[in-house]
matplotlib code that plots the C-alpha trace (Angstrom):
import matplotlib.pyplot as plt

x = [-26.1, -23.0, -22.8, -26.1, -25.0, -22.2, -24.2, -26.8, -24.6, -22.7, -25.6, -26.7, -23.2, -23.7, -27.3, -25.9, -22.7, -23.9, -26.4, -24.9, -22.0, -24.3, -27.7, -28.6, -29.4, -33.5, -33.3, -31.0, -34.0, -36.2, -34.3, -33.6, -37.6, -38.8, -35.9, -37.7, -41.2, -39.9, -38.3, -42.1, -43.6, -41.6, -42.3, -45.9, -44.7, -42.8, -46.5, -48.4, -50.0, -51.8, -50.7, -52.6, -52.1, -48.5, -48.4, -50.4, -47.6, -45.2, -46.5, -47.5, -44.2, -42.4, -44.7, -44.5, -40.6, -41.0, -43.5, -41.2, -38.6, -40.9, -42.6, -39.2, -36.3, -34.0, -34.4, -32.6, -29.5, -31.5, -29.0, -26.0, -26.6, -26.7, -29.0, -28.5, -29.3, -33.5, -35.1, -37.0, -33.9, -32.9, -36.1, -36.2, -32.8, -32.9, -35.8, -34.1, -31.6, -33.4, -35.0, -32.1, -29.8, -32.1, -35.4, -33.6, -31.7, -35.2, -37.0, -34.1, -34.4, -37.4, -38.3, -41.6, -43.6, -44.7, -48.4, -51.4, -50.7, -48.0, -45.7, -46.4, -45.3, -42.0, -41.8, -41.7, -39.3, -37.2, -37.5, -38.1, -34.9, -32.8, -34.4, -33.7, -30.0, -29.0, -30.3, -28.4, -25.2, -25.3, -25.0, -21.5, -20.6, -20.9, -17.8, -18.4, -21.5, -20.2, -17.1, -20.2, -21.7, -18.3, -18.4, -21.2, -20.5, -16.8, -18.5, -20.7, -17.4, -15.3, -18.2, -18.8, -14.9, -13.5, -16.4, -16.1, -12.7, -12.6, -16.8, -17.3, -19.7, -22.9, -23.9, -27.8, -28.4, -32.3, -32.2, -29.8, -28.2, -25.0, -23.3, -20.6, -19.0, -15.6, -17.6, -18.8, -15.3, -13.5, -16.3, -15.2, -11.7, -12.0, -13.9, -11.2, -8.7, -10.9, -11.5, -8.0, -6.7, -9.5, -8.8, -4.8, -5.3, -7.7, -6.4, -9.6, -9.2, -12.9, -12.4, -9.0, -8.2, -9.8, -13.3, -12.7, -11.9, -14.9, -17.1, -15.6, -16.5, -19.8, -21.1, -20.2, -22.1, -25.2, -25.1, -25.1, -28.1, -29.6, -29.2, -30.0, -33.3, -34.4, -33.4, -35.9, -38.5, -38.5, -38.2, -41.2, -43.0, -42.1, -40.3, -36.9, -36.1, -38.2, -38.8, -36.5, -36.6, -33.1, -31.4, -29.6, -29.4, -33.5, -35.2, -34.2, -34.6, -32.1, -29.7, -29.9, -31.2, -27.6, -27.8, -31.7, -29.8, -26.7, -26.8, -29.8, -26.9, -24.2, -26.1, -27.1, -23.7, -22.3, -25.1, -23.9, -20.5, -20.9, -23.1, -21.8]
y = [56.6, 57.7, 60.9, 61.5, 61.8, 63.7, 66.6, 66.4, 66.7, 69.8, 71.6, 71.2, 72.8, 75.2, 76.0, 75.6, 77.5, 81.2, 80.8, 79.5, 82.2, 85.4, 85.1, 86.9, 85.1, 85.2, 84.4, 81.3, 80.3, 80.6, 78.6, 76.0, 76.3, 75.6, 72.6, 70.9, 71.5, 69.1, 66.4, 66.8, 66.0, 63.0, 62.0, 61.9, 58.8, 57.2, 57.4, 55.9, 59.4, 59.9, 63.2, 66.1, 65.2, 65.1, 68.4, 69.5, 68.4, 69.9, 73.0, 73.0, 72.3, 74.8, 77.7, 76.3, 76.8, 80.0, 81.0, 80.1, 82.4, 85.5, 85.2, 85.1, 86.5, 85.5, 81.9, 81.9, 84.4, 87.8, 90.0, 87.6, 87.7, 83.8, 83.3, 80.0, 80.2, 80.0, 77.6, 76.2, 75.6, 73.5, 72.0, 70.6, 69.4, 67.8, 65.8, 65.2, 63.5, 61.1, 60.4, 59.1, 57.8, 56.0, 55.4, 54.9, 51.9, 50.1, 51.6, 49.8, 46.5, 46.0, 47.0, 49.3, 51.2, 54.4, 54.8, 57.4, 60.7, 58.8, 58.8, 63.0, 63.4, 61.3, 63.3, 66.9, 64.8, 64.2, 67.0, 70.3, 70.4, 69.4, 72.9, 74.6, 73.4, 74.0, 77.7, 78.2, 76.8, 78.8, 81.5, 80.4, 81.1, 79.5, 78.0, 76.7, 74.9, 74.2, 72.1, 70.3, 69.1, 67.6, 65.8, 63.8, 63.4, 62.4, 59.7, 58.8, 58.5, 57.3, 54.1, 53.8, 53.0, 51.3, 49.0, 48.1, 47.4, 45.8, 45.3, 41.7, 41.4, 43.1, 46.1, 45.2, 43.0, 43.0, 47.2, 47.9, 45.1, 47.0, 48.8, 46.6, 46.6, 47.3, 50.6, 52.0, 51.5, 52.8, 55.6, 56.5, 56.2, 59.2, 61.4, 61.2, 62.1, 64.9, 66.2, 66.2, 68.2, 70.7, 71.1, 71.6, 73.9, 76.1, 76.0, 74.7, 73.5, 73.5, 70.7, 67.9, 65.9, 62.7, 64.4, 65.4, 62.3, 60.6, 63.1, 62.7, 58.9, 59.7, 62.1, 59.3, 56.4, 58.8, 59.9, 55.8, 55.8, 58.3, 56.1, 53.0, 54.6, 56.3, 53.1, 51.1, 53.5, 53.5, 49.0, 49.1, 51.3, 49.1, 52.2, 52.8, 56.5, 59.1, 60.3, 61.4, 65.1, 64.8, 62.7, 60.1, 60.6, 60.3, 62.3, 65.1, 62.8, 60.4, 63.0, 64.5, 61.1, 61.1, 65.0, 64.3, 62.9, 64.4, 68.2, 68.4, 66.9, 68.2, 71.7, 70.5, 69.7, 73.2, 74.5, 73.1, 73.2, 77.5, 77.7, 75.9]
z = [-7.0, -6.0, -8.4, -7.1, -3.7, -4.2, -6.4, -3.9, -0.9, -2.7, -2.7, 0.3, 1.8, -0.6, 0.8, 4.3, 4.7, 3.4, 5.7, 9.2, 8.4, 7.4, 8.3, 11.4, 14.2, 13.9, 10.0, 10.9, 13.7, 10.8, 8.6, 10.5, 11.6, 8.0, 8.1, 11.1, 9.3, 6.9, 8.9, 10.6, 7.7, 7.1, 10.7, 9.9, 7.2, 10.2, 12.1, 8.7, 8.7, 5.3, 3.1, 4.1, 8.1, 7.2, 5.5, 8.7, 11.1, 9.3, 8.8, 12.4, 14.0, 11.4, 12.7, 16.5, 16.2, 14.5, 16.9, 20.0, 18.8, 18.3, 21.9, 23.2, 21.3, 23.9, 23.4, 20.1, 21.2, 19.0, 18.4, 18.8, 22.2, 23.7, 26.6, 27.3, 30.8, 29.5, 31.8, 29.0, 27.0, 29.9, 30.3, 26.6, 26.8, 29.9, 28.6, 25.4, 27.4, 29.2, 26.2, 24.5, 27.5, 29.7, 27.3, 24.3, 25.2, 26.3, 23.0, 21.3, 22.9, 22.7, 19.3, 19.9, 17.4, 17.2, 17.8, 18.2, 20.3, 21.9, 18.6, 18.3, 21.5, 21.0, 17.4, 19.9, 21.6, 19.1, 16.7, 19.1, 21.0, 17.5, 16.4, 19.5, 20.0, 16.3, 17.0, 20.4, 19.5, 16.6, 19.2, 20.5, 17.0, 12.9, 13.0, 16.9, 15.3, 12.2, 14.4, 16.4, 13.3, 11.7, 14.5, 13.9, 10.3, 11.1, 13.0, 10.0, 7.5, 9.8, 10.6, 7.6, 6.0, 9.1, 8.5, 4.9, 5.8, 8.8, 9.5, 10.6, 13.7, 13.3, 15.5, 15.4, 12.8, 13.0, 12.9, 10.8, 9.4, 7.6, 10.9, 12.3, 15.7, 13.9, 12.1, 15.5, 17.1, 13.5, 14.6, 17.7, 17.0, 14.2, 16.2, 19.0, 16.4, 15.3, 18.5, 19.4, 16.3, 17.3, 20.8, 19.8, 17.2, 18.9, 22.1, 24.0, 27.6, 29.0, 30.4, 31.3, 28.6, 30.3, 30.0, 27.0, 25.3, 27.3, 26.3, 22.4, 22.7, 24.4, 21.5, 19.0, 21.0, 21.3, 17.6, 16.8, 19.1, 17.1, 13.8, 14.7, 16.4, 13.0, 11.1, 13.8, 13.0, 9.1, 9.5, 11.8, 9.5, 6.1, 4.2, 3.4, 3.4, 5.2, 2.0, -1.2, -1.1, -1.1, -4.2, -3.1, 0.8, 1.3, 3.4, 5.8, 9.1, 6.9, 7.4, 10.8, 12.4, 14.7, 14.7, 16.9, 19.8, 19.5, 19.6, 22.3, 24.8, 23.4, 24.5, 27.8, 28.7, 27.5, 29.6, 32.7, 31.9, 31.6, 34.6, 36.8]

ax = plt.figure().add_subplot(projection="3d")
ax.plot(x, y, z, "-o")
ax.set_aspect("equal")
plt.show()
């Protein structure tokens, strides 16, 4: 399993890197469209959705994003030029936000299921501003993207080693049973150290080193939020990965499930961080 992991996670940086660092800016939208498509699909597995609606879903969201970027060019930055002052932009992160920071915690608690219309909508939720912030932040720059992402996934090691380690209290034992207290705090405490080495070495200061630490820890809770929500999902709906397009690691939504809440608000708070 492990071999098969590793192979299959090699590839994917392989896939990923050429084109985050060379694509131009509407092929990356499209890219990332067709990625979105897929983590649609799988949606539609979350929902109990038999194949062809699935494949309907998928396709339909893929060409939605695609669409959104043809009508209007300067939603995803065409030319290398960032607009991230759209109002719509603002509009689906904003929502994105609530979503995860003041539903989230309730959705959580309480344990609901996805149902009907209702779990579509939280699917656009969910999915549409993912698409839309990996585009934008792509604008700032590959590498300023490609430093967002290692965030999350430093969470993700960094969880998962301090709590094999030092895991002893569960996190949410009747979610996801394996994450630990110890992990989330082991999480936490790597992403501060990673955010620190960035900020030195590239001589950031957008904001005191208070916020930025806060805002390092924040990230890292909401990208938790973001896992245990998709690992809700898949319990309530009796399946274990989204799907296993990808050997070893599941589905797609298996592998951006902390990505769906964090780089929506991660984009949000650049937006009001550069307009204010």
């Amino acid at each position: 399993m492990l071999k098969t992991r590793v192979i299959t996670a090699l590839v994917l940086i392989a896939l990923l890197l050429p084109s985050l660092f060379y694509s131009s800016q509407a092929t990356w939208a499209l890219l990332v469209a067709g990625f979105i498509g897929i983590a649609a699909w799988e949606w539609g597995a979350l929902l109990g959705w038999l194949a062809i609606s699935r494949v309907i879903l998928g396709v339909s969201t893929a060409l939605l994003c695609a669409s959104l970027s043809a009508v209007d060019p300067n939603v995803i930055g065409a030319g290398e030029i960032f607009a991230p002052a759209n109002p719509w932009a603002l509009l689906a992160y904003g929502i994105s936000a609530v979503f995860w920071c003041l539903v989230m915690p309730f959705w959580l608690k309480n344990k609901w299921s996805l149902q009907g219309f209702g779990g579509v909508l939280v699917g656009a939720v969910v999915l549409l501003p993912t698409w839309l912030a990996m585009v934008q932040l792509r604008g700032l720059g590959a590498g300023a993207l490609l430093g967002i992402l290692a965030v999350v996934w430093m969470a993700d090691i960094a969880a998962y080693f301090s709590g094999k380690a030092f895991g002893k209290h569960k996190l949410a034992p009747s979610i996801s049973p394996g994450k630990t207290r110890e992990g989330a705090i082991g999480a936490c405490v790597g992403v501060v150290i990673y955010g620190t080495v960035v900020r030195l070495v590239f001589g950031l200061d957008t904001m005191p080193w208070a916020m930025w630490i806060a805002a390092l820890v924040g990230v890292t809770a909401i990208s938790i939020i973001g896992d245990l929500y998709e690992s809700l999902l898949k319990r309530k709906a009796g399946i274990k990965d989204s799907s296993n397009i990808l050997p070893g690691h599941g589905g797609v939504l298996d592998r951006i499930d902390s990505l769906t809440s964090t780089l929506p608000v991660v984009a949000l708070v650049w937006l009001l961080l550069a307009y204010r």
